[in-house]
C-alpha positions in Angstrom: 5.6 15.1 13.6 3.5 18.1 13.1 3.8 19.8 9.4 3.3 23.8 10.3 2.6 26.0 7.0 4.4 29.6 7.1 5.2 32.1 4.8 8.9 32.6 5.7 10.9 29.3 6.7 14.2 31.1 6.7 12.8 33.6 9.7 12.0 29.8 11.9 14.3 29.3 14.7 15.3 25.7 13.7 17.7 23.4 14.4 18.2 22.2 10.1 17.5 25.0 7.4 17.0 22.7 3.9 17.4 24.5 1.7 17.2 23.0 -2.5 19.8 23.0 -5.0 19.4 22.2 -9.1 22.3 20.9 -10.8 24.3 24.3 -12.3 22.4 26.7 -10.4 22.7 28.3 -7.3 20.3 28.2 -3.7 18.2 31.2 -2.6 21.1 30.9 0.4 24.6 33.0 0.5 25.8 30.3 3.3 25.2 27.5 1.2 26.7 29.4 -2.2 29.8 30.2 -0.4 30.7 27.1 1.0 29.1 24.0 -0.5 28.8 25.2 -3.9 32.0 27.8 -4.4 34.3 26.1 -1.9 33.8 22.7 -2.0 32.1 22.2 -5.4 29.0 20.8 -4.1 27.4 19.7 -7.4 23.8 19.5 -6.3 22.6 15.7 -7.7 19.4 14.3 -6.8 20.0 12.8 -3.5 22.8 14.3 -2.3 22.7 16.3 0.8 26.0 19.0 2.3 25.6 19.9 5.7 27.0 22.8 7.0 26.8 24.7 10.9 26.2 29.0 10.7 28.1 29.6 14.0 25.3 31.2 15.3 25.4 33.7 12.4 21.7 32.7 11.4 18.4 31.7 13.6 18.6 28.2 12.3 21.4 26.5 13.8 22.7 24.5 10.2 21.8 24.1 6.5 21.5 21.1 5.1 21.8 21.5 0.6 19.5 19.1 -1.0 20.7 18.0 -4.7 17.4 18.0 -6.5 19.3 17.0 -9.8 18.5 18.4 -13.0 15.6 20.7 -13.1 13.9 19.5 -16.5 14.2 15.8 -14.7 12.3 16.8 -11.4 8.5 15.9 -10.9 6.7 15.5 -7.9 7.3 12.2 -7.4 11.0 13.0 -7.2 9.9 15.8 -5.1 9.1 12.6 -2.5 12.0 11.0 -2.3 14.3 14.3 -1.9 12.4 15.4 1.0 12.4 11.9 3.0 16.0 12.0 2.5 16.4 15.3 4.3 14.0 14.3 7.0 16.1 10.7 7.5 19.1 13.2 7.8 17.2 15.6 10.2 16.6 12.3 12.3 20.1 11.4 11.9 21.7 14.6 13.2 18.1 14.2 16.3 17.2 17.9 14.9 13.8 18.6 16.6 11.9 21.2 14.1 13.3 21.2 10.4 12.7 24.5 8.4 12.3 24.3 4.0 13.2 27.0 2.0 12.1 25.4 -1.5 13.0 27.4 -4.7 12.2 27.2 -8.4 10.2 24.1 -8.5 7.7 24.6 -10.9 4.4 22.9 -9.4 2.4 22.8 -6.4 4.5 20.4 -4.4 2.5 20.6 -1.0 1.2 17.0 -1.3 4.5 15.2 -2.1 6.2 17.1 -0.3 3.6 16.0 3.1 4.0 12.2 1.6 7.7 12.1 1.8 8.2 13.8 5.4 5.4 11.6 6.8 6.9 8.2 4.9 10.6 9.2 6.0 9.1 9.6 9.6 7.7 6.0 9.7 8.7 3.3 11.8 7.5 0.0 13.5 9.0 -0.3 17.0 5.9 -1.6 18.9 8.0 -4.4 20.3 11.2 -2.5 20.9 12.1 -2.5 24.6 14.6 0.5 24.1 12.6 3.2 21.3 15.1 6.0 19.7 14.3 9.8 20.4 15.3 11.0 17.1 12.0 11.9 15.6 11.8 15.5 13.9 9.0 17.3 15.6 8.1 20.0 13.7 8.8 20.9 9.7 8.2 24.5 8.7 7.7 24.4 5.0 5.6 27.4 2.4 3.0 25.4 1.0 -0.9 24.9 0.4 -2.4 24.4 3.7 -5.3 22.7 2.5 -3.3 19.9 0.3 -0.9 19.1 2.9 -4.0 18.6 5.5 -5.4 16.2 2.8 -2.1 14.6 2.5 -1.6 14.1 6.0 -5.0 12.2 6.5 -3.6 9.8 3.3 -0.2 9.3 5.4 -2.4 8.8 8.7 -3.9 5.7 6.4 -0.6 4.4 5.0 0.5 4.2 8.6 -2.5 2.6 9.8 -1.9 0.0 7.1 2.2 -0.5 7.2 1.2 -0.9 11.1 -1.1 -3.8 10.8 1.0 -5.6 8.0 4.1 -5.2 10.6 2.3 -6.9 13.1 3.4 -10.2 13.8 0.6 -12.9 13.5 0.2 -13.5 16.7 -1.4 -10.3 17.1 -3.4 -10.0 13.6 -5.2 -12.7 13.8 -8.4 -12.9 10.9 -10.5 -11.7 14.9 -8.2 -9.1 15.5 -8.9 -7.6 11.8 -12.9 -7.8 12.5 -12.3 -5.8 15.5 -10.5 -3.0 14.1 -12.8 -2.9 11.6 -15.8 -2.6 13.6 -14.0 -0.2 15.9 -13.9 2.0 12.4 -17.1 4.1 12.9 -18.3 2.1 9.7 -21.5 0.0 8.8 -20.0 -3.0 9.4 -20.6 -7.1 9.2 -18.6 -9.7 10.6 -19.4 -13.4 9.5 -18.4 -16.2 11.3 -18.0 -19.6 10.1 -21.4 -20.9 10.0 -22.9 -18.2 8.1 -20.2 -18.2 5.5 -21.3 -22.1 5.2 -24.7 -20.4 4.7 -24.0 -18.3 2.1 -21.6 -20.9 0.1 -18.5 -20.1 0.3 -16.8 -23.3 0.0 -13.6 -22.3 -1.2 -12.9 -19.5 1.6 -13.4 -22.1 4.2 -11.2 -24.7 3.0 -8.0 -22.5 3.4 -9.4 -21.6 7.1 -9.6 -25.4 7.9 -6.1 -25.9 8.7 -6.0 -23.4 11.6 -7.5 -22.9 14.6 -8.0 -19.3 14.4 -11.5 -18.9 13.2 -12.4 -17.2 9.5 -13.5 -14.1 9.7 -15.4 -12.3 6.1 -15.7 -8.6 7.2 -17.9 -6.2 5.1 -17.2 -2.3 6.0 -19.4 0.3 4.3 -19.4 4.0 4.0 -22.5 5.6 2.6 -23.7 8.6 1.3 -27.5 9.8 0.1 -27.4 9.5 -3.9 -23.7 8.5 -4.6 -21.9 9.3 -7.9 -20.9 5.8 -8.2 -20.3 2.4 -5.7 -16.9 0.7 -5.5 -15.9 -2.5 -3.6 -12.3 -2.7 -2.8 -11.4 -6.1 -1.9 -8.0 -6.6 0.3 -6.6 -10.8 0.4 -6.6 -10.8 4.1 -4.2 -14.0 4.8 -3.0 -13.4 7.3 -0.7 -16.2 8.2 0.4 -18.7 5.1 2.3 -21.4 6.0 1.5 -23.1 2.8 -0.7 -25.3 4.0 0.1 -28.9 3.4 1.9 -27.8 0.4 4.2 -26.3 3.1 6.6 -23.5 2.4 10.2 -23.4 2.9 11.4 -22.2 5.9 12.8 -18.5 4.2 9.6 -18.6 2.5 7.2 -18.4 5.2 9.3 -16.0 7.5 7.6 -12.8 5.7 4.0 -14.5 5.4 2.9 -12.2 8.6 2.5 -9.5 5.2 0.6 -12.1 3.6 -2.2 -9.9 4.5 -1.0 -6.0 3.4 -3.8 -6.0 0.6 -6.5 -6.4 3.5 -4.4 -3.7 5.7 -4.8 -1.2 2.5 -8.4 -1.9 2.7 -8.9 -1.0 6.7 -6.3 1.6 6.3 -8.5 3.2 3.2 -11.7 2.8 5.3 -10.4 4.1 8.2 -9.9 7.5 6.9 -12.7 7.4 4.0 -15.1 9.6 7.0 -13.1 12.4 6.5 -13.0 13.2 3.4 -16.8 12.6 3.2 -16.3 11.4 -1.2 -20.0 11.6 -2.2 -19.0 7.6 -3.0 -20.4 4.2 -2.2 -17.7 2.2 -0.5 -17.2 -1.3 0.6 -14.4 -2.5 2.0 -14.7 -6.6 2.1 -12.1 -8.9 3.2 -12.0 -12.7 3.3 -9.9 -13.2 6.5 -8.1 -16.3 7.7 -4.7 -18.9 8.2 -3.7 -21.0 5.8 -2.0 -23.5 8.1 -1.4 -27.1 7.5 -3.5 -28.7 11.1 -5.8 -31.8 10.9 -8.5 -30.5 8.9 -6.3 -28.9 6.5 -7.8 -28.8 2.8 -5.5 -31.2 0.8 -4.3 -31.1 -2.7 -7.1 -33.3 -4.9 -9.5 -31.5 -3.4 -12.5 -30.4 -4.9 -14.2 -27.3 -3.7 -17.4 -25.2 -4.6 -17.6 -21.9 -4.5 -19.9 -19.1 -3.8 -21.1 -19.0 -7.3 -21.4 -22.8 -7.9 -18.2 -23.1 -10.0 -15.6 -26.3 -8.7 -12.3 -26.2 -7.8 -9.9 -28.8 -8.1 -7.3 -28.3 -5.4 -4.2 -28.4 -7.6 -1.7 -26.5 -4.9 -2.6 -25.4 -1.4 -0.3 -22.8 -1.4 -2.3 -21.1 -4.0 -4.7 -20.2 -1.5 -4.9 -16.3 -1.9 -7.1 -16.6 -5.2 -9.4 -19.2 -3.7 -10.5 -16.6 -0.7 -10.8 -14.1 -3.4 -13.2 -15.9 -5.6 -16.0 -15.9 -2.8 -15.0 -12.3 -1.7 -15.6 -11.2 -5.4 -19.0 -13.1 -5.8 -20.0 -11.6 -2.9 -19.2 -8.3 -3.6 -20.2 -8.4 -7.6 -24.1 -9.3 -6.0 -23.9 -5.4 -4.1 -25.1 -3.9 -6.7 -21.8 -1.6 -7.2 -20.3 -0.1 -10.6 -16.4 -1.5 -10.1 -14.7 -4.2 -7.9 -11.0 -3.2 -7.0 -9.2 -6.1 -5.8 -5.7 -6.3 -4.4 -4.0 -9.2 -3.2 0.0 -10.3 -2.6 -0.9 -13.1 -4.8 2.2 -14.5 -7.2 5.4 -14.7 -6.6 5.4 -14.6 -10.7 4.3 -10.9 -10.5 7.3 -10.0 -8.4 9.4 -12.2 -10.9 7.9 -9.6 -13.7 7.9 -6.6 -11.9 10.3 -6.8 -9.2 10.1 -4.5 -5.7 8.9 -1.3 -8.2 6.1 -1.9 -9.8 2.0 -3.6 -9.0 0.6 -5.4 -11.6 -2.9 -4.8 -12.8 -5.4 -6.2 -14.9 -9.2 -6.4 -15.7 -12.0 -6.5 -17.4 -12.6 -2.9 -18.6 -9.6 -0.9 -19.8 -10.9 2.3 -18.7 -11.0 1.3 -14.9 -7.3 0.1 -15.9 -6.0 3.4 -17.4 -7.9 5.4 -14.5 -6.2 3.7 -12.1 -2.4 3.6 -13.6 -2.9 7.2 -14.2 -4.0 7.8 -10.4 -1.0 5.4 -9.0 1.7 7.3 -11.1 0.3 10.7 -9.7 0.4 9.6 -6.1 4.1 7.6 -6.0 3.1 4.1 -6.9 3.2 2.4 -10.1 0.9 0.3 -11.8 1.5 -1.8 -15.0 -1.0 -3.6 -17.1 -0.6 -7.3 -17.6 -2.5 -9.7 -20.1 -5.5 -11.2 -19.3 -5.8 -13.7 -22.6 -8.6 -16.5 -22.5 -5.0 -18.7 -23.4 -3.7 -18.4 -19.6 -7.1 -20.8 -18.9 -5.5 -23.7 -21.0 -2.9 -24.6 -17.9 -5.9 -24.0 -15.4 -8.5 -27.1 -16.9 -9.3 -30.0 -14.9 -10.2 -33.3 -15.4 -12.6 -33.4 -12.8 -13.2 -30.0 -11.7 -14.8 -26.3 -13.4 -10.8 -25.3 -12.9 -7.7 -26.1 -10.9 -6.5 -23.4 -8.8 -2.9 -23.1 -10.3 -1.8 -24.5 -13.6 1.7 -24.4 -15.4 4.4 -22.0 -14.1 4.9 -19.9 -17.2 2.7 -16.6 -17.0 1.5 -17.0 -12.9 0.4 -13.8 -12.5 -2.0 -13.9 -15.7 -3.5 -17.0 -14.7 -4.0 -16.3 -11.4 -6.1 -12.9 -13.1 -7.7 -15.5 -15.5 -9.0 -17.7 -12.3 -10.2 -14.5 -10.6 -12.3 -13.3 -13.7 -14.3 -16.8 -13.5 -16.0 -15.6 -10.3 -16.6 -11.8 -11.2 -20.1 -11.1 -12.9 -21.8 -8.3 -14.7 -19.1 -5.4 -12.9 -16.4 -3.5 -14.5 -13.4 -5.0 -12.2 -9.9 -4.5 -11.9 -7.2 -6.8 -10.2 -4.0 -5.2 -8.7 -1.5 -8.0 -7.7 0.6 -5.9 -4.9 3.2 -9.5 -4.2 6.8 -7.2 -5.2 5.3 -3.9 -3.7 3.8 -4.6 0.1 6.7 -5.6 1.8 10.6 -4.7 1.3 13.2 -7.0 2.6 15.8 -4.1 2.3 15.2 0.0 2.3 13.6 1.2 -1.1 13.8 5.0 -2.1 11.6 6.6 0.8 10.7 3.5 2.3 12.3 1.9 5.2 12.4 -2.2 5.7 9.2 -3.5 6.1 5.8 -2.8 5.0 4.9 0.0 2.3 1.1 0.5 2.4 0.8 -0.7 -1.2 -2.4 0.4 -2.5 -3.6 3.3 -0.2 -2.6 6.5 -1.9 -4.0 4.9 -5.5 -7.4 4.3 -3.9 -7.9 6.8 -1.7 -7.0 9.6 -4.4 -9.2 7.0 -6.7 -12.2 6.9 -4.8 -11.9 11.6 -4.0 -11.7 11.8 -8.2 -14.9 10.0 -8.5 
């Protein structure tokens, strides 16, 4: 799909004219007045769509009303979903180029409105022996050229990353990620097992006994001369978790190919970063592996060491994620970088909190926090700030151990933050828990079935406001 800026989208020979619609007011089009709103009392609601043919009247061949709603309710994130929905009805009705005449909207909507085409235009059918031919090919819309060619470069990335985290695990295997990440133009390092054993990370490598595909810790960097500031983002790059010998349930483990979305935002952030040339120090820095349950699986009673000395009693296998976190934070906190962003699918008790809507987050330094709610709500994602009380420790002591790596099941997601902050050191770090958000098991707003690209419009926009 290809997003051509004009001046007049009504002039565009096009198969679908959209045209916008506020509750109680009219469209800047006589067609649409006449017959969706005067004859057939179309009421204009946000989300509702009336399609109607011009007879050849017009050089578009149909309008399509969009309901924006009420006008004092509409906002730019709203401005996102409206637009996918008229693009999933373009694809419906296999229109090829889709023309927008948008009317009294009161703010530059050129970026949203670039977001919700190119989301609405997704899909994943790699594997599909029969592919559909419905996609819109060009959308003629009056807009700011230069925002909707940033915009496009964010969608480029949120593709990149829904791509990877639909890939089966057959095919994004901890080797594949190093690959594409060296294939990214970027300074980057891949370790292998043996210098990981080097460098002490004891509790990465015990999740990555259990399989036979080898670990793989992957260190991109984008650099600049005299940077404003350094960041490390940090993705959980699981990318198979069967549980390990605390082995899921059969429905459990179907999804657990998505298992490594956080570490797909991370190569889908760096993969564009070039482009937009941020005068920004960025590493990227995933721990990939399986958590499998073969031979030389890690058991529960185990007792690992990590990066930074501290033991961990092995209180749950399945809690894995945190474990290959702790050495990618101790890692990254020794850079020498002002803030650690982490993300990670990591509790089923976040999604229990926040459902399918919302990321959790939570740190060490409420401004990093704030910053980054504020940039999520802005860009169509939504952040909300969890506790991170020295109490959540209590369930997370261990007889013989520093720490267990899971404790009681009240409060998962805050413990799980508590456990993390034990291996982060003298950095301003934040902690975005992406388990509700990265993968949808039904169709959600704008977003088809599937994986989302949690993460990548926060940071991206994150790291350009630096």
């Amino acid at each position: 799909m290809e997003i051509k800026v004009v001046q007049d989208a009504k002039s565009i020979e096009a198969d679908i004219l959209v045209v916008n619609q506020f509750e109680g007011e009219k469209t800047s089009n006589e067609l649409a007045n006449t017959y969706a709103i005067e004859q057939d009392n179309f009421k204009g609601k946000f989300g509702e769509t009336y399609l109607l043919p011009t007879y050849g009247k017009e050089v578009y061949k149909k309008v399509l009303v969009l309901g924006l709603g009420k006008k004092e309710e509409f906002n730019p994130n709203k401005m996102r979903e409206a637009v996918a929905k008229a693009i999933k009805k373009a694809m419906q009705m296999e229109a090829k180029k889709v023309s927008f005449l948008l009317d009294g909207i009161e703010f530059d909507y050129s970026e949203q409105f670039t977001m919700g085409a190119y989301i609405a235009d997704y899909t994943f059918d790699k594997y599909k022996s029969e592919k559909k031919d419905n996609k819109v090919q060009e959308v003629y819309v009056q807009a700011n050229a230069d925002i909707v060619k940033k915009a496009e470069k964010i969608a480029e990335a949120m593709a990149f990353a829904r791509n990877l985290a639909n890939e089966p695990a057959q095919f994004a295997t901890p080797s594949e990620l190093a690959s594409i990440a060296c294939d990214l133009g970027l300074e980057t390092i891949v370790y292998n097992r043996e210098e990981c054993e080097k460098m002490g990370m004891g509790a990465f490598l015990a999740v990555a006994r259990g399989s036979s595909q080898e670990p793989k810790f992957i260190h991109m960097k984008y650099q600049v001369d005299n940077p404003k500031k350094k960041i490390a983002i940090i993705g959980k790059g699981i990318t198979f978790d069967s549980g390990g010998l605390d082995i899921k349930p059969p429905s459990s483990m179907l999804t657990m190919k998505d298992d490594m979305s956080a570490a797909a935002c991370v190569l889908g952030v760096m993969s564009i970063i070039r482009e937009f040339h941020p005068q920004v120090e960025v590493h990227g820095i995933i721990a990939a592996c399986e958590n499998m349950p073969g031979c030389s699986a890690y058991k529960p009673g185990d007792i690992l060491t990590a990066k930074n000395g501290k033991t961990i009693e092995v209180d749950n296998t399945d809690a894995e994620g945190r474990l290959t976190l702790a050495d990618a934070l101790c890692y990254a906190c020794e850079l020498g970088v002002d803030e650690v962003i982490d993300l990670a699918t990591l509790t089923g008790a976040c999604m229990v909190a926040l459902g399918t809507n919302a990321s959790g987050i939570m740190g060490n330094d409420e401004t990093l926090i704030k910053n980054l709610i504020d940039t999520a709500e802005r860009n169509g994602e939504r952040f909300w700030q969890l506790p991170l009380w020295d109490e959540y420790f209590d369930s997370l002591k261990s007889d013989v151990a520093d720490m267990k790596n899971t404790g009681s099941r009240w409060g998962g997601a805050s413990t799980a933050g508590v456990f993390l902050q034990k291996f982060v050191k003298d950095v301003k770090w934040a902690h975005i828990d992406i388990a509700g958000t990265a993968f949808l098991d039904k169709p959600q707003k704008e977003f088809i079935k599937g994986a989302t690209g949690a993460g990548v419009r926060t940071l991206l926009n994150y790291i350009l406001e630096q």
